[in-house]
MARMAR-215248 format. One record per residue (C-alpha): residue in three letters; x, y, z. Coordinates in steps of 0.5 Angstrom, whole numbers, plus 500, padded with zeros to 3 digits. Layout:
<pts>
<pt 'ALA' <X Y Z>>
...
</pts>
This chain:
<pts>
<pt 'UNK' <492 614 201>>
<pt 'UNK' <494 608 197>>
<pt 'UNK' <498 604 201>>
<pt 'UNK' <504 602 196>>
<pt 'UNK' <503 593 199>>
<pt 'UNK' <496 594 196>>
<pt 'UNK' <498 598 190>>
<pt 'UNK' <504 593 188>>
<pt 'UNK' <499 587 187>>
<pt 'UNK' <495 591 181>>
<pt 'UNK' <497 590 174>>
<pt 'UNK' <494 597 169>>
<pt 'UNK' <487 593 169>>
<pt 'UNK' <486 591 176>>
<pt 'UNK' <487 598 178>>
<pt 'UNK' <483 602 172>>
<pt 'UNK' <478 598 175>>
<pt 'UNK' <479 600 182>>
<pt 'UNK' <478 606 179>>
<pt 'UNK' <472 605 177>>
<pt 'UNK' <469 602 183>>
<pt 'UNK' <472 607 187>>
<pt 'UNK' <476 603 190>>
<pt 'UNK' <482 609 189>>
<pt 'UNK' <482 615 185>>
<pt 'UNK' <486 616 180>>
<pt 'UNK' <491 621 185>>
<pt 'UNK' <492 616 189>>
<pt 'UNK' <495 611 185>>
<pt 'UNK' <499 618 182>>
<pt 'UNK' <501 618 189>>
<pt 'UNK' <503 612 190>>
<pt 'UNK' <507 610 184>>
<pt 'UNK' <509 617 186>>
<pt 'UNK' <512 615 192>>
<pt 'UNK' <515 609 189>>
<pt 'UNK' <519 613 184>>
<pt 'UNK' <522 617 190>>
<pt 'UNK' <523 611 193>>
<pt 'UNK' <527 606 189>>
<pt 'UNK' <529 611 183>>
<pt 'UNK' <534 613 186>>
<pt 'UNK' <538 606 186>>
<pt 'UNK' <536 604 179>>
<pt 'UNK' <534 611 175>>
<pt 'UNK' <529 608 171>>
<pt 'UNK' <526 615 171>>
<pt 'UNK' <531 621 167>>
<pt 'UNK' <526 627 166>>
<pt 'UNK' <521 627 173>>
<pt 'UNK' <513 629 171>>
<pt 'UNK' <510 628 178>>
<pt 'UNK' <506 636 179>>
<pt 'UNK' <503 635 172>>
<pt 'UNK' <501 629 173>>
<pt 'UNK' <497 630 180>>
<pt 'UNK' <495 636 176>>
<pt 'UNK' <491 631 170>>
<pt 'UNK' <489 626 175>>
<pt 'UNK' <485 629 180>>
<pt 'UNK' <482 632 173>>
<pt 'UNK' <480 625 171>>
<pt 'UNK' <477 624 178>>
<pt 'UNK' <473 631 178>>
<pt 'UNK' <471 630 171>>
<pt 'UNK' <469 621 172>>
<pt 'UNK' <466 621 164>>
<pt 'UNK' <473 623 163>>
<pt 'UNK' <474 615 165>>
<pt 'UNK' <471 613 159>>
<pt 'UNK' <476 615 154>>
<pt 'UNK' <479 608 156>>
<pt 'UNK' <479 602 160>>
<pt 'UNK' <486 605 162>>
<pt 'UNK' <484 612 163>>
<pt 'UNK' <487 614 170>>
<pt 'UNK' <493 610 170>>
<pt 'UNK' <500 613 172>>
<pt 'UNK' <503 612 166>>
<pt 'UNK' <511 613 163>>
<pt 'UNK' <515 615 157>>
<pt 'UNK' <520 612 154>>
<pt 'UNK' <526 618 153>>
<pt 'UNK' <526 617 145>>
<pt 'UNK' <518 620 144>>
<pt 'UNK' <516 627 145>>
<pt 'UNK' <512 630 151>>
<pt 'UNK' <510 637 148>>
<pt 'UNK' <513 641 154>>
<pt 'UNK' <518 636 158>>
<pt 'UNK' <525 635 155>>
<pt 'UNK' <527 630 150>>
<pt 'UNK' <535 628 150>>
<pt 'UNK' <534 622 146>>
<pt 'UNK' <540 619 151>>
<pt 'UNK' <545 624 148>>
<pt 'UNK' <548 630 151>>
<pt 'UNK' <547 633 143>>
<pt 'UNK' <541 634 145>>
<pt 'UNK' <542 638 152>>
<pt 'UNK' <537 643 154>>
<pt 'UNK' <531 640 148>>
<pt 'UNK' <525 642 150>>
<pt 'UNK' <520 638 145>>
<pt 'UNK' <514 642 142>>
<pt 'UNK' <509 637 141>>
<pt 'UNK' <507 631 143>>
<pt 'UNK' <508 625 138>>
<pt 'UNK' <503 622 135>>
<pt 'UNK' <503 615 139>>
<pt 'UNK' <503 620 145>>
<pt 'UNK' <498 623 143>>
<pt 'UNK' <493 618 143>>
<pt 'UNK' <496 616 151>>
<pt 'UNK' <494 622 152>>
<pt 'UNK' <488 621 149>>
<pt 'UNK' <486 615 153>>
<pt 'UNK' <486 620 159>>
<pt 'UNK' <493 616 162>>
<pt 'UNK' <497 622 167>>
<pt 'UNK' <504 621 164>>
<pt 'UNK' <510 622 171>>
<pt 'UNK' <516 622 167>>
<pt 'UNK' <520 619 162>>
<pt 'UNK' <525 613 162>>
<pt 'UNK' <532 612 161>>
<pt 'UNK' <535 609 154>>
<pt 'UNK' <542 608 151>>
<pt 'UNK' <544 614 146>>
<pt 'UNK' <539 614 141>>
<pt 'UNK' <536 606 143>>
<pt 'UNK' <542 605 139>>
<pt 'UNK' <544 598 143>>
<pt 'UNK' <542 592 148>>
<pt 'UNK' <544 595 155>>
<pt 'UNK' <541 601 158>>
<pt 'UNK' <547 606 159>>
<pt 'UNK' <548 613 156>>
<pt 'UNK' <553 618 158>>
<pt 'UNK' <548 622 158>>
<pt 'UNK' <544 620 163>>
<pt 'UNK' <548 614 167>>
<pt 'UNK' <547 607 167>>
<pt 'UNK' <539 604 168>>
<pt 'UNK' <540 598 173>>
<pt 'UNK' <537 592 173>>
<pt 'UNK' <531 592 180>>
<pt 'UNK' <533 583 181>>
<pt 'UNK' <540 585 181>>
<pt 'UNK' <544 593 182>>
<pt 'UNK' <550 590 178>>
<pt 'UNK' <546 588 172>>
<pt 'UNK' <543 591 166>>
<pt 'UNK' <536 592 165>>
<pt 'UNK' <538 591 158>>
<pt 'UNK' <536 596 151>>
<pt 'UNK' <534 600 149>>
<pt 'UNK' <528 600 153>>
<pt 'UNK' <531 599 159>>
<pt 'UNK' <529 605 163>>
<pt 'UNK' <522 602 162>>
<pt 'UNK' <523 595 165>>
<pt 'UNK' <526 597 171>>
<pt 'UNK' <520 602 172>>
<pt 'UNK' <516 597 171>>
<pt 'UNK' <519 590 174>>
<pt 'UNK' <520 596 180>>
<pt 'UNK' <513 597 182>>
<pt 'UNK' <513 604 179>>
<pt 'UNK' <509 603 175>>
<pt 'UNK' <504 596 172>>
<pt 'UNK' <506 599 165>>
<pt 'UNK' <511 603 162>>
<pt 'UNK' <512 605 154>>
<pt 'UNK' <516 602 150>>
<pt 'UNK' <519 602 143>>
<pt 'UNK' <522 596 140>>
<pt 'UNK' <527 598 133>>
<pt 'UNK' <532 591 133>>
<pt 'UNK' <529 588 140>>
<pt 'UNK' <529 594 145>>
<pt 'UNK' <522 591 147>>
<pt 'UNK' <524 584 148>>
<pt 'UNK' <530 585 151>>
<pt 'UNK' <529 588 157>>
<pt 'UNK' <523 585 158>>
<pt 'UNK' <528 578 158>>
<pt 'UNK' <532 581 162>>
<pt 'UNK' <527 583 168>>
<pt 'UNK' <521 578 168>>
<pt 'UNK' <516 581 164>>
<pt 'UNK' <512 581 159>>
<pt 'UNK' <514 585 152>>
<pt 'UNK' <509 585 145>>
<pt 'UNK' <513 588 140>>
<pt 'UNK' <506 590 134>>
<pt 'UNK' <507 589 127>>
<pt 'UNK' <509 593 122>>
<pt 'UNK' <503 598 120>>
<pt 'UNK' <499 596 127>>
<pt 'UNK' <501 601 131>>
<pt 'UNK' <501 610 132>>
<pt 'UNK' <507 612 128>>
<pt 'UNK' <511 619 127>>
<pt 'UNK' <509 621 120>>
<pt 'UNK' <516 619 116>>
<pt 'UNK' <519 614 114>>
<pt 'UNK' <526 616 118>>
<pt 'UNK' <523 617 124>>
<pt 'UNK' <520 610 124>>
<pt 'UNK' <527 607 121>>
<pt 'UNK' <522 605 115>>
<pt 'UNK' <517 601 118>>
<pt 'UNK' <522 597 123>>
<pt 'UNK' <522 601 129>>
<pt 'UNK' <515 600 133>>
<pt 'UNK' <511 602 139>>
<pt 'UNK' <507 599 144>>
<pt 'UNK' <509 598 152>>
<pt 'UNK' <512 593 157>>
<pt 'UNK' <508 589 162>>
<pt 'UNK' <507 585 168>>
<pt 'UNK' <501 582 164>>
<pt 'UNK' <499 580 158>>
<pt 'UNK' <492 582 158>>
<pt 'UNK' <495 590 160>>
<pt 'UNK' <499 589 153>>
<pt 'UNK' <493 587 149>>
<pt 'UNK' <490 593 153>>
<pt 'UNK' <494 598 150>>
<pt 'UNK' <495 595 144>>
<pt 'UNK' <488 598 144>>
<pt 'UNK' <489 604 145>>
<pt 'UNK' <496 605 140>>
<pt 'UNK' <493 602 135>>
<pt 'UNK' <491 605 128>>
<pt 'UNK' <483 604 124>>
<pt 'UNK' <487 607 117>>
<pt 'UNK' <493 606 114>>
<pt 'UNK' <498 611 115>>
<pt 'UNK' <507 610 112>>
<pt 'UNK' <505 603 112>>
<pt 'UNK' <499 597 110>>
<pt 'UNK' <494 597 116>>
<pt 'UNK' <495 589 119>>
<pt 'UNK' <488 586 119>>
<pt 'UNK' <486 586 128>>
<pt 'UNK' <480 585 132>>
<pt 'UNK' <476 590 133>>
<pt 'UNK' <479 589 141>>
<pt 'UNK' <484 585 142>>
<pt 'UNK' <483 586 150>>
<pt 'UNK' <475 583 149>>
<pt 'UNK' <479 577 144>>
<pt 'UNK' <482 575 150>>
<pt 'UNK' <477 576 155>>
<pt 'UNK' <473 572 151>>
<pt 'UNK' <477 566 151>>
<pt 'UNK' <478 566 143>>
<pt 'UNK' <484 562 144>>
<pt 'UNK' <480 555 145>>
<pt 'UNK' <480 550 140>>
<pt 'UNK' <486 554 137>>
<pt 'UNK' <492 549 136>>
<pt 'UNK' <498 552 133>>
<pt 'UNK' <503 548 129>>
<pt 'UNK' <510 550 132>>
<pt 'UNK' <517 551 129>>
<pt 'UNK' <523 552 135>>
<pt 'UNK' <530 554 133>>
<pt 'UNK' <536 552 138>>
<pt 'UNK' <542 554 134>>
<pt 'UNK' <543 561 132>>
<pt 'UNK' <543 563 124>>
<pt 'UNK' <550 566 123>>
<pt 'UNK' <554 561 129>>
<pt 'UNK' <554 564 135>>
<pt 'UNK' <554 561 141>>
<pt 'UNK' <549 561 146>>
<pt 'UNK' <549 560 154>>
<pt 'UNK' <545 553 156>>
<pt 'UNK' <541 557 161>>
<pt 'UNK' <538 562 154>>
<pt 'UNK' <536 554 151>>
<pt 'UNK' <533 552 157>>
<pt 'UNK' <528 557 157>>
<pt 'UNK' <527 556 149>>
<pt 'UNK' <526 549 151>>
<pt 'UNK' <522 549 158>>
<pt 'UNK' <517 554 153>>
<pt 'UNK' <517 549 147>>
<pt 'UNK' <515 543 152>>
<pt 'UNK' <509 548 154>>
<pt 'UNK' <507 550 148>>
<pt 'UNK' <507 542 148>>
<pt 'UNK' <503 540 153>>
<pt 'UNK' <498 544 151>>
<pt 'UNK' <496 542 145>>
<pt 'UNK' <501 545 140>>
<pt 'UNK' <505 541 135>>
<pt 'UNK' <512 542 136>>
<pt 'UNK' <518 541 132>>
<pt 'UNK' <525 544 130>>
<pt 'UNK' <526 547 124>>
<pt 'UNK' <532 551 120>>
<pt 'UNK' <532 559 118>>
<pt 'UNK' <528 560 112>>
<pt 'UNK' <532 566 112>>
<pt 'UNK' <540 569 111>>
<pt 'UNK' <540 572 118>>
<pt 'UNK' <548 576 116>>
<pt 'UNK' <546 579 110>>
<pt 'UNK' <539 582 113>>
<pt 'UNK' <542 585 118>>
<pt 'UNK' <547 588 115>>
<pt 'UNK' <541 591 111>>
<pt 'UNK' <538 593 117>>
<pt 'UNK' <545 597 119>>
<pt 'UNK' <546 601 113>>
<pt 'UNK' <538 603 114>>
<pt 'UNK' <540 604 121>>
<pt 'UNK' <546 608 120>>
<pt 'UNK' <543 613 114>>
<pt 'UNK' <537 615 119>>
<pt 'UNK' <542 615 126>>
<pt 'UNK' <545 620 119>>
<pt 'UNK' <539 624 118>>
<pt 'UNK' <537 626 126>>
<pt 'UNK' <545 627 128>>
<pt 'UNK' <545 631 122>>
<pt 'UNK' <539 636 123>>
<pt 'UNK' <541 637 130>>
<pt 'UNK' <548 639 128>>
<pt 'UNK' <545 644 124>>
<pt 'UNK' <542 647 128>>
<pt 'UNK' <548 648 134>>
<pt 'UNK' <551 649 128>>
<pt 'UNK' <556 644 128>>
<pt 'UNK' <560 639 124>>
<pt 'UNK' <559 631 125>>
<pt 'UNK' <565 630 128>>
<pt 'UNK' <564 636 133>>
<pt 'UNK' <558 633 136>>
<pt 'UNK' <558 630 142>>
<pt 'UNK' <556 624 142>>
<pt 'UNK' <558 617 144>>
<pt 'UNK' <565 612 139>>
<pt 'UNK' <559 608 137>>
<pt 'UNK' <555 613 135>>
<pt 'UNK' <557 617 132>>
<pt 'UNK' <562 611 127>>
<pt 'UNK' <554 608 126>>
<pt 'UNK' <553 616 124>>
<pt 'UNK' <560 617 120>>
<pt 'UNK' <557 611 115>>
<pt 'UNK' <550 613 115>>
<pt 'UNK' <552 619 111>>
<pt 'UNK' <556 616 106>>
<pt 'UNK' <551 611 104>>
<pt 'UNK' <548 612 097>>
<pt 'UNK' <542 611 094>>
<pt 'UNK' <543 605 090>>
<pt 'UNK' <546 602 097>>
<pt 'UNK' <539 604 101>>
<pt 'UNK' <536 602 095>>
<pt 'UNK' <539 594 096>>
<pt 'UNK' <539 594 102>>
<pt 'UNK' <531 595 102>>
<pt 'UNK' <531 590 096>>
<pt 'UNK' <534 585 101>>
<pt 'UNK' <530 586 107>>
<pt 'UNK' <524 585 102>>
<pt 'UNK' <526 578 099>>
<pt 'UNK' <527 577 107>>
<pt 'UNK' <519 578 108>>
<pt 'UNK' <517 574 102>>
<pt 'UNK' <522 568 106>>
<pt 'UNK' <518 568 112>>
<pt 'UNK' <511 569 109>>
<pt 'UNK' <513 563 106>>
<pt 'UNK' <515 560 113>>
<pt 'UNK' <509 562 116>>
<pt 'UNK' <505 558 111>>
<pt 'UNK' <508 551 115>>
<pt 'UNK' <508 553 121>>
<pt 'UNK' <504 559 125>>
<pt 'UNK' <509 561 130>>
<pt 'UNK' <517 561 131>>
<pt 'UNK' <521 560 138>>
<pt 'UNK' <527 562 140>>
<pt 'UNK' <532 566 145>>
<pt 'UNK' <531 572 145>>
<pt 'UNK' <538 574 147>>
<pt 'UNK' <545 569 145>>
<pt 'UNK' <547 570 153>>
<pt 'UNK' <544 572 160>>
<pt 'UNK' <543 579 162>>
<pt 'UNK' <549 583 161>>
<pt 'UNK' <553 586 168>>
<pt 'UNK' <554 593 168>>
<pt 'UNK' <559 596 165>>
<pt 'UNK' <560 590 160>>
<pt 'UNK' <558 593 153>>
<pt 'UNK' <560 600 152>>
<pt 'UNK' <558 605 146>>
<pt 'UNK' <563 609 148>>
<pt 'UNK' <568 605 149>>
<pt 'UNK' <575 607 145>>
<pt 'UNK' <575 599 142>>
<pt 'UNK' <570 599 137>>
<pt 'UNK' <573 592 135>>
<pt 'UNK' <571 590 141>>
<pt 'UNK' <565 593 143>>
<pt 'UNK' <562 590 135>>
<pt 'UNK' <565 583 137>>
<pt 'UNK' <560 583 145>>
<pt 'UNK' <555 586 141>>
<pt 'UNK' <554 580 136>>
<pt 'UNK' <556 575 141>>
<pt 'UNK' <550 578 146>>
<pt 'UNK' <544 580 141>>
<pt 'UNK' <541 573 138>>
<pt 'UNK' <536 575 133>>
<pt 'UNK' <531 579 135>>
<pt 'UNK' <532 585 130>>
<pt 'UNK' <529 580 124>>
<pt 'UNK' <523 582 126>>
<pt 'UNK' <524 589 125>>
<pt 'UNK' <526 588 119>>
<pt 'UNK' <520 582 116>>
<pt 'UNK' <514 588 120>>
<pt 'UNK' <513 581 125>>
<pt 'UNK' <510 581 131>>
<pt 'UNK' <514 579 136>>
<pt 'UNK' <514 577 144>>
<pt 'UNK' <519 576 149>>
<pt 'UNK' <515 571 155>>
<pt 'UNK' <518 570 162>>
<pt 'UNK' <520 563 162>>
<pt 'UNK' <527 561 167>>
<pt 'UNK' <531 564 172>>
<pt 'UNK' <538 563 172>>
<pt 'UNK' <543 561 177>>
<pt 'UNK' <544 568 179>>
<pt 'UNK' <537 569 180>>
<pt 'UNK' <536 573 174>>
<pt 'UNK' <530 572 169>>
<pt 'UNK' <531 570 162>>
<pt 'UNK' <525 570 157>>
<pt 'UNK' <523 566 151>>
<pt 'UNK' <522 570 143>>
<pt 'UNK' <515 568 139>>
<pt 'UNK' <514 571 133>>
<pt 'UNK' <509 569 127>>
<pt 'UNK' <506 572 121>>
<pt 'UNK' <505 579 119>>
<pt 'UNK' <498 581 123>>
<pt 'UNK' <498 576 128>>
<pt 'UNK' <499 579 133>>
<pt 'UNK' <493 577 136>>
<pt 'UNK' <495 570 135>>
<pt 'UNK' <501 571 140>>
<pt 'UNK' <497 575 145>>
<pt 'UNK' <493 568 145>>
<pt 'UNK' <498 564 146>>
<pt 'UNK' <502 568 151>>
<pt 'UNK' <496 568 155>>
<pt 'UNK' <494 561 156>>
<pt 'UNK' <503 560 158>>
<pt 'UNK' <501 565 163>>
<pt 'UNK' <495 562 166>>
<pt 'UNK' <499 554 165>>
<pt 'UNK' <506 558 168>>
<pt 'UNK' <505 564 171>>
<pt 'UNK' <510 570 172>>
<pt 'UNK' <508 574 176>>
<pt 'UNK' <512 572 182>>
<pt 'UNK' <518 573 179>>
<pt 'UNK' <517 580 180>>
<pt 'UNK' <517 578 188>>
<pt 'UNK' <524 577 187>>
<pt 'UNK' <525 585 186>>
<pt 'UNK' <520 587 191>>
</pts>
């Protein structure tokens, strides 16, 4: 059997080729990240819905059938589902009690083509009711703990994932990111974190269940050649609800090939938060440590102010959000044959569906309308500089307990709320790519990650990027620390 010392050294593509040198089989790294799970999942309950038998079940089908191992260079690699995407047979709660005992009948579409790419799924990941906040801490399901420190976060809505990862469960984990539930948690627990552009990625096939394009898939990883490996295997060769992004025919082979030489970017860096907040000195080092690396390798760098109204597109993004909050809750209502306000559902929840039901179409129309103006905005930023730095988050991770959804005093939750969630979410807004990059640890030992953004299709340009601050500055001792 795989020792779990050997197996926790191997980023996905490490171990997927150990596979194909028969290093390993596939069952025995299921085993191992089996193992692993049984072993911390218990202290930090990443994983909320367990897959294990079925999961041994489709790799030692991969390992009788070696052809199966050309479905993808990731084929045969324990792998996770975030609990908001469906698994046909497995349980989906959504991080809610509404959704009790829901067995889903199909796989979504971005599971579908994981399940394609021959990746034994071993379960699903914790998440906040309905991803709807930046921690990781559902009635439902209990508190996501962050694996560098059992007090903290791990934030959200992707928590369940980066605890996974950041663990050694796993070396990648599924991930969706809607308002930053990507790159939060990666920020919070030293990994990696490429939210796709708008139109890249596998998407379900209404415009609700993708909140109009903002909310998109992908993973979270130790590694950026992990991430550009599986942005191969999510992303889509025709249009579906939105305009396909041009991309490479690989983004794995542009980094492989070193497609980033000669490449020098023109870079704007914003220390100050668009709307006042204030952000923690420790949040603008780690903006600072990256704008000086970016530097020295090559790229100009300057400060540059907001091209774009940050209070008026997120409260566009909210009453979007709240309508499509309106819609699931609702159907799921009517099917326990409930009304709204007998649903049982978290305060925050269910004020965030209240609205959303009282939406009318000219408000939906106008707040469309706005987040539109706010992508003509950035498109014309882009045409000066390449790529934005900025904190990912206005304070360092959160400790447990801190912010409530179902705290009883909304004013207070909405107050935490925005003086914690930086600016992440205008990117969902835009449909750019945006990433979070490991980049300082804080004085009490937790990680803090720098976002990147760029022009709508450029994700291959932030991969790019990513990769040669990994090779100037690696991360990946941090994970040592939660180890």
């Amino acid at each position: 059997m795989l020792d779990y010392f050997d197996y926790k050294k191997l980023d996905a593509i490490a171990a997927a080729e150990g596979i194909r040198k028969k290093d390993f089989t596939s069952a025995e790294l299921t085993e191992a990240s089996i193992s692993r799970s049984i072993e911390i999942n218990p202290s930090i309950n990443a994983i909320v819905i367990e897959n294990f038998e079925h999961a041994l079940v489709q790799a030692r089908e991969l390992d009788e059938h070696p052809a199966l191992f050309e479905k993808s260079r990731v084929a045969g690699l324990p792998f996770l589902i975030k609990d908001l995407t469906e698994v046909k047979g497995l349980g989906t709660s959504y991080g809610s009690s509404l959704f009790e005992n829901y067995i889903s009948n199909k796989h979504s579409n971005i599971v579908a083509k994981y399940v394609e790419a021959g990746l034994p799924i071993i379960g699903k990941t914790n998440t906040p009711e309905f991803g709807l906040t930046l921690t990781t801490e559902s009635a439902a399901n209990g508190p996501c703990r962050n694996p560098w420190n059992l007090r903290y976060s791990t934030g959200g809505s992707s928590g369940g994932a980066v605890a996974a990862v950041a663990a050694g469960i796993v070396p990648v984990a599924h991930a969706s990111d809607g308002g930053g539930s990507i790159r939060i948690p990666a920020s919070c627990c030293g990994l990696f974190g490429l939210k796709p552009s708008r139109g890249l990625t596998a998407i379900e096939n209404t415009h609700a269940e993708s909140w109009e394009g903002m909310s998109v898939g992908h993973v979270v990883s130790r590694s950026v050649r992990d991430s550009a490996a599986f942005l191969d295997v999510v992303k889509l060769h025709s249009p579906h609800l939105y305009p396909l992004p041009g991309s490479p025919d690989s983004f794995f082979d542009t980094l492989a090939e070193g497609h980033s030489d000669g490449e020098k970017l023109r870079i704007a860096v914003q220390y100050e938060h668009p709307t006042g907040e204030t952000i923690d000195e420790e949040c603008l080092l780690a903006v600072q440590l990256a704008a000086r690396l970016c530097e020295s390798l090559g790229h100009h760098v300057e400060e540059a102010a907001h091209p774009v109204d940050h209070a008026i597109a997120g409260k566009s993004m909210s009453r979007l959000i709240n309508t499509f909050i309106y819609k699931s809750v609702a159907k799921r209502a009517e099917t326990l044959q409930l009304e709204l306000k007998d649903c049982p559902l978290e305060t925050s929840t269910l004020a965030m569906a209240s609205r959303g039901a009282a939406v009318s179409a000219v408000d939906y129309l106008q707040a469309r309308e706005s987040l539109l103006a706010a992508e003509r905005q950035m498109r014309d930023f882009h045409q000066q500089y390449d790529v934005i730095i900025q904190p990912v988050l206005n304070k360092v991770p959160a400790k447990l307990g801190w912010l409530d959804m179902n705290s009883e005093d909304l004013a207070s939750y909405g107050g935490r709320f925005k003086s914690y969630s930086g600016i992440t979410a205008l990117a969902n807004g835009t449909g750019q790519p945006s990433m979070s990059v490991p980049m300082a640890i804080t004085a009490e030992n937790l990680p803090i990650g720098a976002m990147f953004t760029a022009a709508w299709g450029n994700d291959a340009v932030l991969l790019r990027l990513a990769a040669a601050l990994e090779m100037a500055a690696p991360w990946t001792g941090l994970a040592k620390a939660a180890s």
